[in-house]
N, C-alpha and C positions, 0 to 999 in steps of 0.2 A: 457336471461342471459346477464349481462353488465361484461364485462373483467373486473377481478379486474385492481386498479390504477398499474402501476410501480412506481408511486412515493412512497416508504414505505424505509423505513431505509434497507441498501444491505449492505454488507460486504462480501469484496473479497480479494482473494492474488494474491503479482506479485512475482515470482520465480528469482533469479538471479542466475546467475553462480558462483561457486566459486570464492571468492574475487574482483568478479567483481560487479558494479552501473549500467552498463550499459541495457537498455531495451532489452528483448529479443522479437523477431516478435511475438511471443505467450503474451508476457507481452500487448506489442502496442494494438494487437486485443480486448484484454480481458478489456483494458480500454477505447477501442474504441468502444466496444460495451456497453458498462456499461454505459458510457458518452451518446452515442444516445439513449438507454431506458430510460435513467433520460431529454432528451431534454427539456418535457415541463413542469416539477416537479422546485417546490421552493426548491433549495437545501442551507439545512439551516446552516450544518456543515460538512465538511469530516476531518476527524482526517486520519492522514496518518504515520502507524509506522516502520519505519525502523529497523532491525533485522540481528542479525551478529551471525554463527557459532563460534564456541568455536579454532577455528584454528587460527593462529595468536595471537598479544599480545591486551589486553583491550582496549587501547587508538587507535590502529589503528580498531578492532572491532566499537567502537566505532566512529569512525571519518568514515569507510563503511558504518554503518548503517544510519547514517546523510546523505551521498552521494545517499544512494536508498532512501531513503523519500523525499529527493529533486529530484530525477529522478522523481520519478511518481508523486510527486505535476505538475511539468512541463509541462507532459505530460500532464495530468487531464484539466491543463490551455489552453494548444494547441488544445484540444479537445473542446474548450469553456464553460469551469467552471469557476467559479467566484472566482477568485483568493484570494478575503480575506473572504473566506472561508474556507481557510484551517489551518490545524493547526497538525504544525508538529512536530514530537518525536520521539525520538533515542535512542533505546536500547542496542543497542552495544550487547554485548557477555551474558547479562545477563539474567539466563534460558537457557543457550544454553547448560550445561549437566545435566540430569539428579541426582536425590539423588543417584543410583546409578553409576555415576562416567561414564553415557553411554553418547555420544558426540551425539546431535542432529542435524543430518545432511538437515533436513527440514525446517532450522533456516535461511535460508539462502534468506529472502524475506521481502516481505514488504506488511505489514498487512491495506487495506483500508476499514474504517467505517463510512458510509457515512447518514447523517439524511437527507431524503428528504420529504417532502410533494406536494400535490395536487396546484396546483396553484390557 
């Protein structure tokens, strides 16, 4: 039996704090390990999206969710990912309450979708 590859398309999240961009030590891990499973994989794209709760007004939602997608590209980069590889997107607030008017408090991260292959 041959291990399957790790190189296959992953998709993962990083969690932020309330109002906050900044990386949490859970965030660091989860893309430090992500990063060393993909080491010897052609990585062909990572889309990285930034994601803001419904608290605060649109334009600063907005302008946070840009702040976390640029956190975790960085970090992605410092971990030694190939920087024009990425491609990044900001949703701000948008989706963040439900049709029922309920505030989605799990909005508050930044969604990575990474296409990698076999080398």
């Amino acid at each position: 039996m041959t291990e399957p590859s790790p190189c296959t398309a992953k998709r993962f999240e990083v969690y932020f704090a309330d109002s906050e961009a900044r990386l949490t030590e859970a965030a660091r891990q989860a893309i430090g390990m992500t990063a060393a499973q993909l080491q010897g994989c052609d990585i062909r794209k990572v889309q990285v999206i930034g994601l803001a709760d419904a608290r605060g007004g649109a334009t600063a939602n907005q302008s946070l969710s840009e702040r976390r997608a640029q956190a975790v590209a960085e970090a992605l980069t410092a971990a030694g990912w190939p920087a024009p590889a990425f491609e990044l997107e900001a949703v701000g607030d948008e989706g963040a309450v439900t049709d029922a008017g309920v505030r989605e408090p799990m909005r508050r991260r930044t969604e990575v979708l990474i296409d990698a292959v076999p080398r």
